[in-house]
C-alpha positions in Angstrom: -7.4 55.9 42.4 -7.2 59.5 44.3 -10.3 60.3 46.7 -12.1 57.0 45.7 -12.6 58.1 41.8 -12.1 56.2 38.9 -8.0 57.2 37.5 -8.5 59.4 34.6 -6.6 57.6 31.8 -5.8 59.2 28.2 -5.4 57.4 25.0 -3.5 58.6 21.9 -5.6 57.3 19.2 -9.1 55.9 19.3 -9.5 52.5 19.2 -12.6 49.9 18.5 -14.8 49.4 21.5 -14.0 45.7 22.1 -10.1 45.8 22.2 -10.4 48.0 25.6 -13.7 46.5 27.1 -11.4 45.9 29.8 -11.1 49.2 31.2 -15.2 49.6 31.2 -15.9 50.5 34.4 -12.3 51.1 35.9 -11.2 54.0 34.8 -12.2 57.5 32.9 -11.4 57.3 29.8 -10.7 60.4 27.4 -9.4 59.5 24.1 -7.8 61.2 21.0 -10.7 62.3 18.7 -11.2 59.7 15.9 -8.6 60.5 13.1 -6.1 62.8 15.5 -2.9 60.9 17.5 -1.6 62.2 20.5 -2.9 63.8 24.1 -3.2 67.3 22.4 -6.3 69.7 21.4 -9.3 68.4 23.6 -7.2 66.1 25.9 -4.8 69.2 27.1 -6.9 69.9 30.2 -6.8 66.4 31.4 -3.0 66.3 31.4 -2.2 67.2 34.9 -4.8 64.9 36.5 -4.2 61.7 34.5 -2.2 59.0 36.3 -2.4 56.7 33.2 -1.5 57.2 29.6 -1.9 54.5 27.0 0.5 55.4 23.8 1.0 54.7 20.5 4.2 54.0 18.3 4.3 57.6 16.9 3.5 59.3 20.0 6.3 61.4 21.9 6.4 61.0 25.5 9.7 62.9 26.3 10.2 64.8 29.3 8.3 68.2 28.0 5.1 65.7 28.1 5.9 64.0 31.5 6.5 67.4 33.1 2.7 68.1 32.4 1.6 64.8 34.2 2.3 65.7 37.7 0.4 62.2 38.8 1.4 60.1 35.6 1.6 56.6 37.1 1.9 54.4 34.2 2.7 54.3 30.0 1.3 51.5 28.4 2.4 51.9 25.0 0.2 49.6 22.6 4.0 48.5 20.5 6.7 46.1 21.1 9.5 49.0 20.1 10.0 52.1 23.1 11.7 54.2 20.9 9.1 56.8 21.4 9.3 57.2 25.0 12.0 58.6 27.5 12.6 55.5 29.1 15.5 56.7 31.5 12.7 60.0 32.2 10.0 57.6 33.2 12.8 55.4 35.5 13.3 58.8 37.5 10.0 59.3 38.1 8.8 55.8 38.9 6.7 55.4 36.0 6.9 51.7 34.9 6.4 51.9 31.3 4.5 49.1 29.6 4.9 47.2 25.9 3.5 44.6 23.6 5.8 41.6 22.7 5.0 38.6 21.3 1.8 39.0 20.0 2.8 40.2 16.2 5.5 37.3 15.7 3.5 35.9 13.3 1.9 38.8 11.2 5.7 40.3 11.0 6.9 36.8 10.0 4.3 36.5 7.1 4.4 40.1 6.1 8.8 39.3 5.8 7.7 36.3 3.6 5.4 38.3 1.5 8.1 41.0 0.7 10.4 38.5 0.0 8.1 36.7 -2.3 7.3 39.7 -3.4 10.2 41.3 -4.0 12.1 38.5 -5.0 9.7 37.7 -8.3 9.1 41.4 -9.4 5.6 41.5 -8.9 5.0 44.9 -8.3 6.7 45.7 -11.7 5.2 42.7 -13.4 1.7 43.8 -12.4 2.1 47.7 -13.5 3.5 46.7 -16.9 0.1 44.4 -16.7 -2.0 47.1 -16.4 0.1 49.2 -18.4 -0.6 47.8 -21.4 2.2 46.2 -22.1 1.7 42.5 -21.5 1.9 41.7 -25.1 3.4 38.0 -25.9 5.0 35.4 -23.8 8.6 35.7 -23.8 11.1 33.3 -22.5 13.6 36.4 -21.0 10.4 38.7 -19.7 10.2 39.9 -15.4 12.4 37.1 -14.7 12.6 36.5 -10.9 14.1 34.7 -8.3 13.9 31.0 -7.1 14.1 30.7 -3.3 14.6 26.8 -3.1 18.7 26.4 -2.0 19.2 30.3 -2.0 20.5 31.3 1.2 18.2 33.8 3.4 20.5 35.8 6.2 18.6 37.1 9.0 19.7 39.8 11.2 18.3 39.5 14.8 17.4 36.2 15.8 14.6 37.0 18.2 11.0 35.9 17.5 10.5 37.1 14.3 13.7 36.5 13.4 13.1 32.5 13.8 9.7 32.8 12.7 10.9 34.1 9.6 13.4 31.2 9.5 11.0 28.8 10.3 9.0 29.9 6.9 11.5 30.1 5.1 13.2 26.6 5.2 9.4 25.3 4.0 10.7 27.1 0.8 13.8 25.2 1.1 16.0 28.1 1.7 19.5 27.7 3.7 19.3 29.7 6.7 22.3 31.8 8.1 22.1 34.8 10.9 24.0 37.3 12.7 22.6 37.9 16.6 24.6 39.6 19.5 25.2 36.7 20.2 24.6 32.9 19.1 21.1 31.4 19.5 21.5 27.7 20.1 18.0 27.2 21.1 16.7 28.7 17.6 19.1 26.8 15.8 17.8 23.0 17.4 14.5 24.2 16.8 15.3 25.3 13.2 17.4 21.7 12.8 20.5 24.4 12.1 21.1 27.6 11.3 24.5 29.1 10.7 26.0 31.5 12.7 27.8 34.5 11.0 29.4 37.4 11.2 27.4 40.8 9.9 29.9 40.6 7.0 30.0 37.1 6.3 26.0 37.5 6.1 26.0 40.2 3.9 28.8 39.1 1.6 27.2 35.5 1.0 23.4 35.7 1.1 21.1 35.7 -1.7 18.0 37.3 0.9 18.7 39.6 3.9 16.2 40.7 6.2 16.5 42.8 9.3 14.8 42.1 12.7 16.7 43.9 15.5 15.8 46.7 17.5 16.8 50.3 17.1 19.7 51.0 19.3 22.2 53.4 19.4 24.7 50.2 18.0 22.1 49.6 15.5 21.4 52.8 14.0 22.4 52.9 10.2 23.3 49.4 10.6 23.2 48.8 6.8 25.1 51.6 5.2 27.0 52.4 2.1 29.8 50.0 3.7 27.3 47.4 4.2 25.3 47.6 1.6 28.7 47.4 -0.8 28.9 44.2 1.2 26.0 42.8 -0.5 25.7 41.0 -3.8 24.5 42.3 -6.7 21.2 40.5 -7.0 20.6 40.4 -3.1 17.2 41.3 -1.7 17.1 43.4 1.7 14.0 43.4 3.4 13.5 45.8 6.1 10.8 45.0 9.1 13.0 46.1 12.0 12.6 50.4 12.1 13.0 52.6 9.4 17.0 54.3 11.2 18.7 50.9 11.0 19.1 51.3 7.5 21.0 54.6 6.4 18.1 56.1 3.3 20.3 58.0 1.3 23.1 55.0 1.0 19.9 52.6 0.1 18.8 54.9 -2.7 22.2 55.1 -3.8 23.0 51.7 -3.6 18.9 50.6 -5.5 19.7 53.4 -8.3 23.6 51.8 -8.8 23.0 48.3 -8.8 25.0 47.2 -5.5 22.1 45.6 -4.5 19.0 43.7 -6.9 16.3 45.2 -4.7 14.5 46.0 -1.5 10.9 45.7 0.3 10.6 48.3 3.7 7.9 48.0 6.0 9.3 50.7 7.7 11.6 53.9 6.3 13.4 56.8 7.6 12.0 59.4 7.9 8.1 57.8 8.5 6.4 58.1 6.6 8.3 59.2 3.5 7.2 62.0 1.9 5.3 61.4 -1.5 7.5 63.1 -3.7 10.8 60.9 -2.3 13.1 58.9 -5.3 12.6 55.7 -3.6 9.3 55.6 -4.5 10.2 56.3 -8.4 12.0 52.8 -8.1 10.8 48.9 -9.7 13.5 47.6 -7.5 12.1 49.3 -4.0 8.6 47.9 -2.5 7.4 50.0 0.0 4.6 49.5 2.5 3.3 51.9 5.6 4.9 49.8 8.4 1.9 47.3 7.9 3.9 44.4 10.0 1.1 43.8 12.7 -1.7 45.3 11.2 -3.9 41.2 11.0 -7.2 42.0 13.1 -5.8 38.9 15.7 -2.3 41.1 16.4 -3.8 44.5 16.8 -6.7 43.6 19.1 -4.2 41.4 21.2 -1.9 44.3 21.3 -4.6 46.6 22.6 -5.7 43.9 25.3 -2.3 43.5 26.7 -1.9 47.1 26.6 -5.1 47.6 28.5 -3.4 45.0 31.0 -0.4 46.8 31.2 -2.5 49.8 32.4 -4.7 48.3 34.7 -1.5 46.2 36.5 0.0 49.7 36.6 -2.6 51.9 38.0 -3.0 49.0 40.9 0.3 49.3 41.9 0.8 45.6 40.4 4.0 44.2 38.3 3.3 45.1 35.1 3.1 41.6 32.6 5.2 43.4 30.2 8.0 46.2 31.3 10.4 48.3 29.3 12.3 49.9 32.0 12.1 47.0 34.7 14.9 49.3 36.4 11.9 50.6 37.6 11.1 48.5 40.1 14.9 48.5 41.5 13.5 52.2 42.9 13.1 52.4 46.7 
């Protein structure tokens, strides 16, 4: 707070009323007009006296931005991924930088399920042919799907969602497998077992694969023409992790070829995809605008802790949940 006012803080996207009723009262807040992202247009002039900046997933906040916040204190960014922010830029300058884990575990976990059911049973295709016109007669051979019960799901990054996948999917009766950094004893006891494999064991033996790791400079086009070669013929990938871990142009190849039986992305590379892109042309490729914690309980929470994250920052408090904790290292 400079000369006993309230900190100005700016928001990248308007939000409802009762996710931020926190900040009522502490701070000035000037948001993103309704339907625009990002600090530009009206919020310009307010750049060089704001010492808080809450941000969203598609928002930049690279140095350019930073250099234009002279008193920038904290980023609260209202997402569990940082992949948007100069993280090692905001360490320099003492700027802890805020996120929002924990709270969409669940709606990413069901949306994974969904796809996979989803996916796995061809309903997209089996509902346009509906509506189509061409749901004539019952036939024995017609949109024939996949059973899930003893098929083996392989889950890449067993964080929380990861094992809140798993745990769904055993209720199906699905064998669960998983490739992690490194082995996650505590998810398998809870899980009464999980195997542990290597990325090419996974790929090579399971019927499901879904992708729950962070974007990372090891874990960029993760799943690419190698990989997905790896994969059986009928396999499923589902994609909730970001849109980069899975090279595009080696999926489309490997949906149009047959490598693979068929995908569901929540997310894509680029993001959106344009309307005019092939995968869209596809029965075998379900697609969905990154939809993964968009439940009215995981949104609201997300904006609450975000609001927290702000506040904690502009106090000069420990924020509850850091991305750069290196921050704090700082003399």
């Amino acid at each position: 707070m400079a000369n006993g006012k309230l900190p100005i803080v700016l928001m990248a996207q308007d939000l409802p009323a009762e996710w931020i009723a926190s900040l009522e009262g502490k701070v000035q807040l000037f948001k993103a007009p309704a339907g625009t992202a990002g600090v530009g247009g009206p919020l310009l002039p307010y750049l060089p006296a704001a010492e808080g900046l809450l941000s969203m997933l598609t928002m930049p906040v690279d140095q350019k931005l930073l250099a234009r916040m002279p008193v920038l204190r904290v980023v609260s960014n209202m997402a569990v991924g940082v992949n948007n922010i100069d993280l090692d830029a905001c360490t320099a300058r003492g700027i802890p930088v805020g996120h929002t884990p924990g709270l969409l575990t669940d709606a990413c976990a069901d949306l994974t399920l969904a796809l996979l059911l989803v996916v796995g049973r061809g309903l997209p295709t089996a509902a346009r042919m509906a509506r189509e016109g061409q749901w004539h007669t019952w036939r024995p051979t017609q949109w024939l799907g996949s059973d899930f019960r003893g098929k083996r799901l392989g889950i890449v990054g067993m964080g929380r969602i990861g094992e809140g996948v798993a745990e769904r999917a055993k209720a199906f009766g699905m064998e669960i497998a998983y490739y992690n950094r490194s082995q996650n004893e505590e998810a398998e006891k809870r899980l009464g077992g999980a195997a542990y494999l290597t990325l090419d064991e996974l790929l090579a033996t399971s019927d499901f694969v879904s992708l729950h790791t962070p974007l990372t400079d090891e874990t960029h086009h993760l799943i690419d023409e190698r990989r997905l070669r790896q994969m059986q013929s009928h396999a499923v990938l589902i994609n909730l992790a970001r849109g980069p871990v899975v090279d595009t142009a080696a999926l489309l190849q490997a949906l149009r070829e047959g490598w693979i039986g068929a995908a569901g992305l929540d997310v894509t590379d680029p993001e959106p995809l344009p309307p005019d892109h092939p995968l869209y042309e596809l029965d075998n490729c379900y697609i969905v605008p990154h939809i993964g914690s968009a439940t009215h309980q995981a949104r609201r929470g997300m904006a609450e802790l975000a609001c927290e994250n702000l506040l904690k920052g502009l106090a000069g408090e420990r924020l509850t949940y850091t991305a750069n904790p290196a921050v704090y290292d700082r003399e």
